[in-house]
N, CA and C atoms as an extended XYZ file, in Angstrom:
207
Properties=species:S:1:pos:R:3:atomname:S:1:resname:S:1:resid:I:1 pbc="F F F"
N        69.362       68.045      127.511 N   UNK     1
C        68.057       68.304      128.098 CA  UNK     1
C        67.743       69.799      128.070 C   UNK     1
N        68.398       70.188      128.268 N   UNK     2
C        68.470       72.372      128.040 CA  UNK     2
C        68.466       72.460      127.016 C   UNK     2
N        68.709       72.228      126.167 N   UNK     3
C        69.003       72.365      124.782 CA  UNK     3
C        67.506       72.115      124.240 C   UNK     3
N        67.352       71.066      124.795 N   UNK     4
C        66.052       70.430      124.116 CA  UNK     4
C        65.003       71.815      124.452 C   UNK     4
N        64.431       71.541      126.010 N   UNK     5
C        63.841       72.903      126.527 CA  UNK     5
C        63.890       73.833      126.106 C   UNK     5
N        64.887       74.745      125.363 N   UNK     6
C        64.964       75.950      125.370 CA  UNK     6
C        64.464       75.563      124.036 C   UNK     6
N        65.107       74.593      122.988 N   UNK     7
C        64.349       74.681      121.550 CA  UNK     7
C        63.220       74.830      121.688 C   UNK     7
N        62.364       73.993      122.291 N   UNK     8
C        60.589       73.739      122.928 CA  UNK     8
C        60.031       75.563      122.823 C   UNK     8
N        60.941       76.000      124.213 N   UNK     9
C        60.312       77.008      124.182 CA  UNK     9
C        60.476       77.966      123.449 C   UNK     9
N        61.737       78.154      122.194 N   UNK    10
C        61.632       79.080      121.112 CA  UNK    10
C        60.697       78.597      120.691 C   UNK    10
N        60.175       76.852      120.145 N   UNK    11
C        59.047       77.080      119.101 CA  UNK    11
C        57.921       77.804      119.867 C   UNK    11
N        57.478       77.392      120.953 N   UNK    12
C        56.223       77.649      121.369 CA  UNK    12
C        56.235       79.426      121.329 C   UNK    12
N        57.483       80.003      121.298 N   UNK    13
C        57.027       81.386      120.958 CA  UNK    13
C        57.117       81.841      119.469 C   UNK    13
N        57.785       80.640      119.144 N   UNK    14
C        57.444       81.153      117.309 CA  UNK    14
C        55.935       80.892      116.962 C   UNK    14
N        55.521       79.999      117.445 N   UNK    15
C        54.093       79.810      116.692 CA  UNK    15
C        53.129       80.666      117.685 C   UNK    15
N        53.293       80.986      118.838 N   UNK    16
C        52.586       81.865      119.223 CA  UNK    16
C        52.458       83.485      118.908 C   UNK    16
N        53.733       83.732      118.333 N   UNK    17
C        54.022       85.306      117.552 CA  UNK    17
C        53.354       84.987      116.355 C   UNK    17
N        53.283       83.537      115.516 N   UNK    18
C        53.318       83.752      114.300 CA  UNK    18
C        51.293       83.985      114.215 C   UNK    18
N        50.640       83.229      115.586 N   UNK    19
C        49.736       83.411      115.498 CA  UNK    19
C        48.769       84.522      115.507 C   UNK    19
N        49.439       85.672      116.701 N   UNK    20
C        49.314       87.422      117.123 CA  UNK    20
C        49.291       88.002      115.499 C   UNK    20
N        50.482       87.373      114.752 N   UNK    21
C        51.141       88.159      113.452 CA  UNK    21
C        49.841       87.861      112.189 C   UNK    21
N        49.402       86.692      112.185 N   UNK    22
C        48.797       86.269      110.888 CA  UNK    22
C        46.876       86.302      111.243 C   UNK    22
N        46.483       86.555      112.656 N   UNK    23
C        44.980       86.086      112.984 CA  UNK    23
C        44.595       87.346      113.740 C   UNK    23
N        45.454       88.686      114.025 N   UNK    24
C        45.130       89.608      115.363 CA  UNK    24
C        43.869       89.442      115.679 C   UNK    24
N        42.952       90.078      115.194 N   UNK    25
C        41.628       89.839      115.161 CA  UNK    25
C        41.222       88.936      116.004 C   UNK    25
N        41.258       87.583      115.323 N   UNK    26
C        41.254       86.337      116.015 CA  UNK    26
C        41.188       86.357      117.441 C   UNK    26
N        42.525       86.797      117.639 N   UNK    27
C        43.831       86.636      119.150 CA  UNK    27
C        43.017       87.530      119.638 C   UNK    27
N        42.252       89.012      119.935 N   UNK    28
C        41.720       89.676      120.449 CA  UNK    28
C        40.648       89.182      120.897 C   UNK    28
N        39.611       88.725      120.037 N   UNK    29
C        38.207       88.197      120.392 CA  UNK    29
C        38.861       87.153      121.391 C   UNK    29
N        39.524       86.308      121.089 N   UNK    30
C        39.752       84.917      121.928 CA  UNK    30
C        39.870       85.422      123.500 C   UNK    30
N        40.842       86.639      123.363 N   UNK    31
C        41.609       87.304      125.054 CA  UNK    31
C        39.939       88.200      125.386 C   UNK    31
N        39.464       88.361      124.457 N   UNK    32
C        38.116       89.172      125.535 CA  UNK    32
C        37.382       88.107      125.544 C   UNK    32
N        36.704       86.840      124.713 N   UNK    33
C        36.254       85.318      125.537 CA  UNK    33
C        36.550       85.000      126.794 C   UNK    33
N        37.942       85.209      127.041 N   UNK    34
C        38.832       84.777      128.197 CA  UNK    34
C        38.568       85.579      129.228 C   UNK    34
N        38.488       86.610      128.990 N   UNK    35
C        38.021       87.918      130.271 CA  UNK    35
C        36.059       87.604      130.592 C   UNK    35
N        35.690       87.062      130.001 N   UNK    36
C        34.496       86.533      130.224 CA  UNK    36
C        34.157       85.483      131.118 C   UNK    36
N        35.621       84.495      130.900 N   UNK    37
C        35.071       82.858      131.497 CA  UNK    37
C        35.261       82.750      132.841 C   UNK    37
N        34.321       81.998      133.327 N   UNK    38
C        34.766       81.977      134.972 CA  UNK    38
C        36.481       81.472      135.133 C   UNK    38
N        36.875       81.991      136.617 N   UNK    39
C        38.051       81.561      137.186 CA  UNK    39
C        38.602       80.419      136.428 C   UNK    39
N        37.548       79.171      137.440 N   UNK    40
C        37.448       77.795      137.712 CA  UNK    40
C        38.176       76.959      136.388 C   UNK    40
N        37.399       77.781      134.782 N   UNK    41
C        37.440       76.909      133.554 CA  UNK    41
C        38.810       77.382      133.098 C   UNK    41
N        39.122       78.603      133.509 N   UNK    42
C        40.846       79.559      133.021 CA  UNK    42
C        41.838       78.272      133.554 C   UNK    42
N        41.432       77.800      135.252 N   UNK    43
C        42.384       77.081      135.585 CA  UNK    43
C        42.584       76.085      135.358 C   UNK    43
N        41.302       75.220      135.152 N   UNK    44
C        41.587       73.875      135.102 CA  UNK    44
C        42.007       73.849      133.439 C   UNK    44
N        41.451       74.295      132.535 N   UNK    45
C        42.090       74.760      131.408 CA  UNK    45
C        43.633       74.662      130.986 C   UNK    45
N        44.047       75.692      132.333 N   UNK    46
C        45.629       75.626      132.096 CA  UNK    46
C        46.353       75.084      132.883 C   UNK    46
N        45.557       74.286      133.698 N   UNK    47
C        46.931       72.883      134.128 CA  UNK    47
C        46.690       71.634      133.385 C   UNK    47
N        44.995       71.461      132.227 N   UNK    48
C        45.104       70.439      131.457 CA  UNK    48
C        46.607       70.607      130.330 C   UNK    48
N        46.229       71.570      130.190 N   UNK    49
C        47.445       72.481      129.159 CA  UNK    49
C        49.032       72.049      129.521 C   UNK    49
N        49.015       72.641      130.407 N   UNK    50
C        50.243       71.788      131.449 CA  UNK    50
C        50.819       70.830      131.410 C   UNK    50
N        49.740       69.635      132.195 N   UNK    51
C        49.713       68.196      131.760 CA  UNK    51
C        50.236       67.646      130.689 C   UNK    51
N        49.614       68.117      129.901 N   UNK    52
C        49.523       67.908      128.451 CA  UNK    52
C        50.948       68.213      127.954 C   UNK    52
N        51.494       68.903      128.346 N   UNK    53
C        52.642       69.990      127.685 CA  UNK    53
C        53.944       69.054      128.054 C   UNK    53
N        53.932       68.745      129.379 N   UNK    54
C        54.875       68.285      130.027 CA  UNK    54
C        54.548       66.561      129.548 C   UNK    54
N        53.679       65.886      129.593 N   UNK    55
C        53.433       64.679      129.214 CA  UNK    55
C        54.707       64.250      127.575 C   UNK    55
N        53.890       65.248      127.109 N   UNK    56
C        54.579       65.304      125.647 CA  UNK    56
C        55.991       65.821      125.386 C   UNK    56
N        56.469       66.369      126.402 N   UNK    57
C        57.841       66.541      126.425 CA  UNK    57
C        58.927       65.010      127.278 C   UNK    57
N        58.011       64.726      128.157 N   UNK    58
C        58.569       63.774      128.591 CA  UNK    58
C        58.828       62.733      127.616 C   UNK    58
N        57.876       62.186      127.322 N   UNK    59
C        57.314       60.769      125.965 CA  UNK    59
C        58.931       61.198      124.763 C   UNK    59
N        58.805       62.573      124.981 N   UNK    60
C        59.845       62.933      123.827 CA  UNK    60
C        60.694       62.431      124.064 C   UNK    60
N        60.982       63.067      125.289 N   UNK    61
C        62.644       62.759      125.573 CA  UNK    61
C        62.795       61.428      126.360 C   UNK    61
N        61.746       60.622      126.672 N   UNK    62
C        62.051       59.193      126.792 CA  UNK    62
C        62.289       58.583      125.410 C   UNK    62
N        61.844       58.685      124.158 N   UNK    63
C        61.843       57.637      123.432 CA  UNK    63
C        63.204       57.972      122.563 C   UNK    63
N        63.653       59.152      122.856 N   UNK    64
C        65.127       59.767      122.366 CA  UNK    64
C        64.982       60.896      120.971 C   UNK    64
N        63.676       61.486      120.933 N   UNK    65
C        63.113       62.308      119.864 CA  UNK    65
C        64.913       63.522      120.128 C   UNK    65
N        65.036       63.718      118.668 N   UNK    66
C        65.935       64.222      118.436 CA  UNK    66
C        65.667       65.489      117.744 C   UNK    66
N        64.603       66.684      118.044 N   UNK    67
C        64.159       67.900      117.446 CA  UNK    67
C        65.755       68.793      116.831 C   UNK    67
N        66.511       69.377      118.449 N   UNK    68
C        67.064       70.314      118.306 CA  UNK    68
C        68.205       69.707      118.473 C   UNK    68
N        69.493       69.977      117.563 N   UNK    69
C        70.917       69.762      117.198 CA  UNK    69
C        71.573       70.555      118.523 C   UNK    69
């Protein structure tokens, strides 16, 4: 179960570096969008995110998904 987790969260910082690395531009406009939006949409935003995150980790590791060795 750690094993699993910690793989999870190397990818989620590989594809999040790889995104900073290949779009900056992009990643800037998006973080000053974000400094724009009300509170309310930041939060509910990021506990759909959440939800979502944890849903799909669970489903994983119920059905016996085998990512990380």
């Amino acid at each position: 179960m750690t094993q699993f987790i910690l793989g999870s969260l190397g990818m989620l910082l590989i594809i999040e570096g790889l995104l900073y690395a290949l779009f900056p531009t992009r990643m800037k406009a998006m973080i000053t969008s974000m400094l724009n939006m009300e509170n309310d949409k930041l939060k509910w935003g990021g506990l759909m995110s959440a939800i979502l995150g944890f849903l799909v980790l669970f489903v994983s590791i119920r059905i016996g998904v085998k990512i990380f060795f």
